[in-house]
N, C-alpha and C positions, 0 to 999 in steps of 0.2 A: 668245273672246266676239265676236258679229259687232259689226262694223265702223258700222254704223247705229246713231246719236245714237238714245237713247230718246225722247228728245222728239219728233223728226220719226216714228219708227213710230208712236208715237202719233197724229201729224198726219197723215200722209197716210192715203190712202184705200186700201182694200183689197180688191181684184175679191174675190179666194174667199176672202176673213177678215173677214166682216162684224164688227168691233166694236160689237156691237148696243148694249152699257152706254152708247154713245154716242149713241143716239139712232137708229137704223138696226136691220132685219133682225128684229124683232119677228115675224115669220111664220112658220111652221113651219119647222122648219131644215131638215127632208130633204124641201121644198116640191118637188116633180117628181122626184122619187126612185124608181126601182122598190122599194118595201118590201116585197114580197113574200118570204114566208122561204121558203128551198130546200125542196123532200120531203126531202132527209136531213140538217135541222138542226133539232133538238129546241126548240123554238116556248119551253117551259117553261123549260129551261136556259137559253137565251138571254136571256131576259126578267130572269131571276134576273142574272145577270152583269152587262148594262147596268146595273142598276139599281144593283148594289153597285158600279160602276168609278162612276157617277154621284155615286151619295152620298159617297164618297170627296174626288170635283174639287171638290162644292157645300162640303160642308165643311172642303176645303182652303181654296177660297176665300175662303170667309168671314172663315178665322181669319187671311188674307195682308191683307185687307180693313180689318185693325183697327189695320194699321199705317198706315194714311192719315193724315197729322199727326202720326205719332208716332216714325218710321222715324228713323236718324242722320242721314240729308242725304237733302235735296229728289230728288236721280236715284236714291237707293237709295229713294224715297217710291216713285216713278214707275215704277221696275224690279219693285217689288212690286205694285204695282196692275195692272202689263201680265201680270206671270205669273197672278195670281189673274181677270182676263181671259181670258186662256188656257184656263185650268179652267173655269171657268164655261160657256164656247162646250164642251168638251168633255162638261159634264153637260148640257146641252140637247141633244144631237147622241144620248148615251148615251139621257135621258129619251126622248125621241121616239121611238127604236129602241123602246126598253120598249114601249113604248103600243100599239107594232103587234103583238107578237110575245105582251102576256100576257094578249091577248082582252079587255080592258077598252077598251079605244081611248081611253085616257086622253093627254092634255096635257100637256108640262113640266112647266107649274104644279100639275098636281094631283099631282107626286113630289116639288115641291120645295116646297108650300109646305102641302099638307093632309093631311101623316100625323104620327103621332103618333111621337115620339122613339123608340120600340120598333117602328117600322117601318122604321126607317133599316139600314142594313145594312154602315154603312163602319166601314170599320178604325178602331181607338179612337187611335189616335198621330195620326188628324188632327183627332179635337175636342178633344184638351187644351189646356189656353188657354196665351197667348204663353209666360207667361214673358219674359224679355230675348230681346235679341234675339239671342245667341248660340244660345238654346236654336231657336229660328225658323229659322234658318241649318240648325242640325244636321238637325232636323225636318225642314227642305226638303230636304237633301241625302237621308235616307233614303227619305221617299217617292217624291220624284223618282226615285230610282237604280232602285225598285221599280215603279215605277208603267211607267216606259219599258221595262224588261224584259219587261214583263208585256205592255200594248199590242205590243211590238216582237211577240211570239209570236205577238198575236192578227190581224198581218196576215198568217195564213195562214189565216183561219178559216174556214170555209164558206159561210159567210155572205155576202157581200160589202159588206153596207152598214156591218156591225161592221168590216172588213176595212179597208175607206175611213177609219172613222173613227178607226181605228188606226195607221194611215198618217200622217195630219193630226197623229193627239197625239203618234207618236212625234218628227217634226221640234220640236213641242214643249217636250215632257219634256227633249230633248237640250238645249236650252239650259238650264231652267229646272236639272238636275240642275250643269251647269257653272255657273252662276251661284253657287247655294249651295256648289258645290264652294271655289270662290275666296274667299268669304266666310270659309269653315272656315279655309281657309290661312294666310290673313290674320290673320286672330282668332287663331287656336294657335300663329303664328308670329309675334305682335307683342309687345304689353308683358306685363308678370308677370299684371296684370291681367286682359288679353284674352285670355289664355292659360288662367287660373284660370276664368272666363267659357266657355271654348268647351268647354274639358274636360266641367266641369260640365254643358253643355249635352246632348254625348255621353255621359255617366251618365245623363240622366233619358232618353235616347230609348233606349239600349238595352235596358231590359226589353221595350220592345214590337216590338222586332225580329223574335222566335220568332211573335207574333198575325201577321205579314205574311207569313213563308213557310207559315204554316199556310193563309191564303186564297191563296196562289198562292206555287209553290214555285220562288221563285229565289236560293237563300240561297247558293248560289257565286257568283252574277252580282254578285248586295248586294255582299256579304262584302268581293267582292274590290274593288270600287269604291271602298267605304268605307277598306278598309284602306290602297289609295294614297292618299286623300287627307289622311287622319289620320297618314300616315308622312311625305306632303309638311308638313303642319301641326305636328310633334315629339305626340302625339295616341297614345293606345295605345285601340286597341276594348276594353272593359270585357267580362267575362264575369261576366254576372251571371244571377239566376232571372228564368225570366218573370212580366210583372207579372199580379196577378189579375184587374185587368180585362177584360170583353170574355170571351167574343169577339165583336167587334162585328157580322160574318156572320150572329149568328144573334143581333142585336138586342139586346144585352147591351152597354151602352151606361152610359159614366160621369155623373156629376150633370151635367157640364160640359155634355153635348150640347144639352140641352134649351134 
């Protein structure tokens, strides 16, 4: 974990990190940006991806967001609102991309705030609702593990502005994935309680493991991430059926989203 009191990141200022939820950087985020898409990257595909890596971070954050007052201790309040921060700057960076590349020249705000739940395109394991917060932990540790894989890839894309913004999220996701990693540890390797708690929490997220390498295939990267941390934590990966939810890709979306 770095070395930096959550409190002061919070506090100080940030040349290339606008934490805009603070009142700052409301402006286009790729304001002086070349957005021009290369001749040999498909205007269409691209558009399609931002768009689902976006809905993914928005509705991660959301659901990191509902832990404000509710979290176990004040720095694990403030650790969860910096990560769901995090995402957030990440779906506006993804949105904006969108807007240039799917011929509509739409706004952030018209992806995140004017479509209807059958327009959304993210993975179903990040609108299910909290649950405790062992389950939020587990949650986090599998998207994060997923989500950094995936970005890590995508800074070789053709692209260059997706490229950049995949650079940005993977320093990221690398903390945010460590963060929940420890919590796991912690929780599986504490009392009978916290143990029965974190387990259970790795039961409910494993049916939607198979929905996440299906929209992007990195199920040796997951696997193996997860399985050190669930060997650190005394933890066994459950195999179980995928759940029938979803798939969220193609807008097939549980009650919860709405």
């Amino acid at each position: 974990m770095s070395d930096d009191h959550l409190y002061m990141t919070l506090a100080e200022g940030h040349e290339d990190d606008t934490r805009w939820a603070y009142g700052t950087g409301f402006e286009d985020p790729l304001h002086g940006v070349d957005t021009t898409v290369p001749e040999d990257v498909d205007a269409a595909a691209l558009a399609s991806l931002c768009a689902a890596l976006g809905d993914d971070a928005l509705v991660g954050a959301q659901r990191l967001a509902e832990w404000t007052t509710r979290a176990p201790e004040l720095e694990e309040e403030v650790a969860l609102a910096n990560i769901g921060l995090d995402l957030l700057g990440q779906a506006r960076l993804l949105y904006a991309r969108c807007g240039r590349t799917d011929g509509t020249g739409r706004g952030e705000d018209a992806y995140a705030y004017f479509r209807d739940p059958g327009e959304f395109r993210n993975v179903t394991l990040a609108e299910l609702p909290n649950g405790d917060f062992a389950f939020s932990m587990a949650r986090l540790l599998a998207l994060s593990s997923w989500r950094l894989h995936h970005l890590d890839g995508l800074t070789a894309s053709p692209d260059p502005v997706l490229r950049a913004i995949a650079a940005k999220g993977v320093k990221e996701l690398t903390y945010h994935r460590r963060y929940a990693a420890e919590w796991v540890v912690r929780l599986g390797d504490g009392t009978e309680e916290s143990h029965r708690r974190m387990r259970a929490g790795i039961e409910r997220v494993a049916p939607y493991l198979e929905e996440l390498f299906g929209a992007f295939d990195a199920r040796a990267e997951v696997l193996a991430d997860l399985r050190q941390v669930l060997d650190a934590a005394g933890l066994d990966l459950p195999v179980t059926a995928p759940a029938a939810a979803g798939p969220g890709r193609e807008g097939r979306h549980t009650e919860h989203l709405a």
